[in-house]
C-alpha positions in Angstrom: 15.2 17.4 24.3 18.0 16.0 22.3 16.8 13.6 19.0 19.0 11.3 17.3 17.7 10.6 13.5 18.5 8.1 11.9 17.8 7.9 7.8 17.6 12.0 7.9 19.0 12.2 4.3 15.9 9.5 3.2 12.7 10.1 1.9 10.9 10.5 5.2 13.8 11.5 7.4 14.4 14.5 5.4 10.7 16.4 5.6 10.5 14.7 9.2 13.9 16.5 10.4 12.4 20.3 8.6 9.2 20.0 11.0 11.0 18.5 13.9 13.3 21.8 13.7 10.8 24.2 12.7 9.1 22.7 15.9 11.7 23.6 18.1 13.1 20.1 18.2 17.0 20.1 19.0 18.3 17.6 15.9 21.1 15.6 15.2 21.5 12.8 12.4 23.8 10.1 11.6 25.5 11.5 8.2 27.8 9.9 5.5 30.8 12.2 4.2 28.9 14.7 1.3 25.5 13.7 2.1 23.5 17.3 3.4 20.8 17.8 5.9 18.2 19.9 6.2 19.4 23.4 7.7 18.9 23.5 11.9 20.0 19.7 12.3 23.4 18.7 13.4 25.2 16.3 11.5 27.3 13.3 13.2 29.4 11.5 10.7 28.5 8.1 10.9 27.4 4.9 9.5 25.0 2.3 10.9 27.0 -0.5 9.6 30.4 0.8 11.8 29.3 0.4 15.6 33.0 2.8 16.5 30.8 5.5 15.1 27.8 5.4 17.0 29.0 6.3 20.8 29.7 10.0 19.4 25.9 10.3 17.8 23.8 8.5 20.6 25.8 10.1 23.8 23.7 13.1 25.6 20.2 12.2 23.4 16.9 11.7 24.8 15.3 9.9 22.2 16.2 8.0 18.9 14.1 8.1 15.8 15.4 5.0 13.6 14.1 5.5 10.1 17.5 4.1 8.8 16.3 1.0 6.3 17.0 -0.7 3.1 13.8 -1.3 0.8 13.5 -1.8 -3.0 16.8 -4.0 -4.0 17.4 -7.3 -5.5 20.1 -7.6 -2.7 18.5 -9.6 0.2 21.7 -10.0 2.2 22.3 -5.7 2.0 18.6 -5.3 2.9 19.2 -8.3 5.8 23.1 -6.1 7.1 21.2 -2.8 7.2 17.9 -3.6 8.8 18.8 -6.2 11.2 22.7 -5.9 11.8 22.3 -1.8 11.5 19.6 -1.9 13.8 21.5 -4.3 16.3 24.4 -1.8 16.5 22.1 1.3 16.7 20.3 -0.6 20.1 23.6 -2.1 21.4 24.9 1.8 21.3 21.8 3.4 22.9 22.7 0.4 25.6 25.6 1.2 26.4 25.8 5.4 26.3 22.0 6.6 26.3 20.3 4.1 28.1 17.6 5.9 29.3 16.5 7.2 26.1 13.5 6.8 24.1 14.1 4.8 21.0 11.4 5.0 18.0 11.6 2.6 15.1 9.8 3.4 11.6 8.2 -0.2 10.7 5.8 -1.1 7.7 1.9 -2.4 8.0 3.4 -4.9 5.2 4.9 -7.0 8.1 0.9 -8.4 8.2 -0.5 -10.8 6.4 -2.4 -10.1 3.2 -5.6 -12.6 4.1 -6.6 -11.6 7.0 -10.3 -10.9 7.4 -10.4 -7.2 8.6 -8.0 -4.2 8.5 -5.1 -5.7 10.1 -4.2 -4.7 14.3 -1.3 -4.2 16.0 -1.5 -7.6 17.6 -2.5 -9.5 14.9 0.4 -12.3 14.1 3.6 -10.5 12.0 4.3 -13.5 9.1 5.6 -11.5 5.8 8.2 -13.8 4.2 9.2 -11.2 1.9 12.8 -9.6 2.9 12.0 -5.9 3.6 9.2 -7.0 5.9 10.9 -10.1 7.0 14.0 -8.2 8.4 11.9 -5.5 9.9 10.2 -8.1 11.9 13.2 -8.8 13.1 14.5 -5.3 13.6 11.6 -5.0 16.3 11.8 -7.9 17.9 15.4 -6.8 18.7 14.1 -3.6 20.1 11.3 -4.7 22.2 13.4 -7.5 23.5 16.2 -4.4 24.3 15.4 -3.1 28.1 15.3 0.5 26.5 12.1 2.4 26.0 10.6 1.7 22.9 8.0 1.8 20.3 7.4 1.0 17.1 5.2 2.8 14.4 4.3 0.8 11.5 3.8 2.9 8.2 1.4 2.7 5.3 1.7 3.9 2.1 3.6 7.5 2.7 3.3 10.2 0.0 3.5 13.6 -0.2 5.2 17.0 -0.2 6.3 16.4 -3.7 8.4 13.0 -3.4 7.0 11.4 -6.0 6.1 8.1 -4.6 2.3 8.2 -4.9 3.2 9.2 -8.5 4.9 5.9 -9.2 2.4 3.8 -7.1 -0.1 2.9 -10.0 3.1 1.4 -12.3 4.5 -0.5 -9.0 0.9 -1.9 -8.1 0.1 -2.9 -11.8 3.5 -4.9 -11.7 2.1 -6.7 -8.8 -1.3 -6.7 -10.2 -3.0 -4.8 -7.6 -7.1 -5.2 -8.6 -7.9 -1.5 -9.6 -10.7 -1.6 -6.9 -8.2 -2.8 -3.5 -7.8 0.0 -1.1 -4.6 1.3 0.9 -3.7 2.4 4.1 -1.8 5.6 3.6 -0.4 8.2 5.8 1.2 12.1 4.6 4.8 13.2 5.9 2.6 15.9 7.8 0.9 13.1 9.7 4.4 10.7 10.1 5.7 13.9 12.1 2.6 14.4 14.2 3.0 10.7 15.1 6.6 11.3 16.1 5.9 14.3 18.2 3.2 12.5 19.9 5.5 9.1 20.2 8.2 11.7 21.4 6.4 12.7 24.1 6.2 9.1 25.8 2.5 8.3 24.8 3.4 5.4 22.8 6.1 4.2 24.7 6.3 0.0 24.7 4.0 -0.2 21.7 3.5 -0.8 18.3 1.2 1.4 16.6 -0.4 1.6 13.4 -0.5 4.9 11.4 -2.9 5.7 8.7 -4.9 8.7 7.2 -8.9 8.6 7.8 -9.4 7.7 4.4 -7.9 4.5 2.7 -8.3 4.9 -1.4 -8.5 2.5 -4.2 -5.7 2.0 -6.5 -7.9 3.5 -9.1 -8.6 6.2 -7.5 -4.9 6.9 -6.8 -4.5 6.3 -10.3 -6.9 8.8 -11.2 -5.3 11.8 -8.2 -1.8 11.2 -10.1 -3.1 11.4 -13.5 -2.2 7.9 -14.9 -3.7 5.4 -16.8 -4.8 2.1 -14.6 -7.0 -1.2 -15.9 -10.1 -1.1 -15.0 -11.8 -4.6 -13.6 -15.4 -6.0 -12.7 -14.3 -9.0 -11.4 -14.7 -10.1 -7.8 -11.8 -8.5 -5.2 -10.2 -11.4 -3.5 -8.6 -10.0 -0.9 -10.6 -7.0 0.1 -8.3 -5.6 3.5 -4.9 -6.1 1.8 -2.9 -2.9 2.6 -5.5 -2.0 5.0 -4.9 -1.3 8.9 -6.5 -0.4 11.3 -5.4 3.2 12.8 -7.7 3.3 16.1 -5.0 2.7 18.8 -3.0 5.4 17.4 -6.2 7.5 17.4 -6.5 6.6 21.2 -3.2 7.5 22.0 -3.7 10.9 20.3 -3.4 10.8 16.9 -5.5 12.8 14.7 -4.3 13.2 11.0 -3.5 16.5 9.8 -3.9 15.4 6.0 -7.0 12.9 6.5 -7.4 11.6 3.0 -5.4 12.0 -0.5 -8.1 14.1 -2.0 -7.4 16.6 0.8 -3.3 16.4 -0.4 -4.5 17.2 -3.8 -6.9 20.1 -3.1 -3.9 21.7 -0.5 -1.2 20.8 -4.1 0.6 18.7 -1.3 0.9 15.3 -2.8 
């Protein structure tokens, strides 16, 4: 087997890519001039955004893992041209030189919305207005509406193996005024590459699947793991299953995290 990663220099393409290789996985990755991958993984100089580049990385794969996306930037339109149009020109590539391969697309649970009245489910209604969401809803639309084989895996909150981003969470939640006591879905890069080895084998083909650990943790609490400082509230939680989702189909389809809570991250020093 031949994978195609897309995003490999990102924050979750780069731990993905080590465990896909120490696995045994044969990798390749779309790279920019000067950008470095993790040793093991064939780079293909390329760029999401320039479709006369994309024949050479997609030809002879038999699967695509598209983590490629723009997030956190006060420029809608660039996070509109990378998500949407870079995901057109990944698809319209696979189309035309690798049809038969298996094309996985990294999603968020933040495409759902946040009033719903459990832990949201894959087919609950996808309604973020928000641009990163919005354009990611879009992204997979384009995909399941492709002919190819597909699925989608929608991420939580990912942390772990020392990227920081559970260590910013509790200044990024208290600018959006997160009630110390709302919980989150939240998934390790451990688990995000036992979900792609499982998605890789075909078990999640022509779905969209939730990922998440076993344990979803207060704000506080995260607060608390990281060692920062987080206001403390008695009031009444209005929207108790914001951020939550429910993981049982991917549990169905195989699934069993390897890091099952945040606590366990801590204990292993693997946050």
């Amino acid at each position: 087997m031949t994978v195609l990663i897309t995003g490999g220099t990102g924050l979750v393409g780069t731990r993905l890519l080590r465990r896909l290789v120490d696995a045994g996985v044969d990798c390749r990755a779309i790279v920019r001039p000067g950008k470095e991958l993790p040793a093991g993984v064939t780079p293909v100089e390329g760029d999401l955004l320039d479709p006369a580049t994309l024949p050479k990385a997609v030809e002879g794969v038999s699967a695509v893992i598209h983590l490629a996306a723009v997030l956190r930037t006060p420029d809608p339109a660039l996070i509109e041209q990378v998500n949407i149009g870079g995901t057109k020109n990944l698809i319209e590539a696979v189309q035309a030189h690798a049809p038969e391969a298996r094309v996985i697309m990294a999603s968020t649970n933040l495409v759902y919305s946040d009033n719903l009245s459990r832990p949201a489910r894959e087919e609950d209604p996808a309604t973020a207005q928000l641009p990163y969401p919005a354009t990611k809803i879009v992204a997979e639309g384009l995909l399941r509406e492709s002919g190819l084989t597909w699925s989608v895996l929608r991420f939580p909150f990912v942390y772990g193996d020392g990227d920081g981003h559970l260590q910013v969470a509790p200044q990024l939640l208290g600018s959006w005024d997160w009630h110390p006591a709302a919980t989150m879905s939240l998934i390790h890069h451990r688990d995000i590459a036992a979900a792609m080895q499982i998605a890789l084998s075909g078990a999640m083909d022509n779905r969209i699947v939730n990922l998440s650990d076993d344990a979803p943790t207060s704000v506080y609490e995260i607060a608390r793991i990281v060692g920062a400082e987080y206001k403390e509230s008695a009031e009444p939680l209005e929207n108790p299953w914001k951020g939550h989702v429910d993981g049982t189909l991917a549990r169905e389809l195989g699934f069993r995290p390897v890091v099952r809570s945040v606590y366990q991250a801590a204990a292993e020093d693997a946050l």
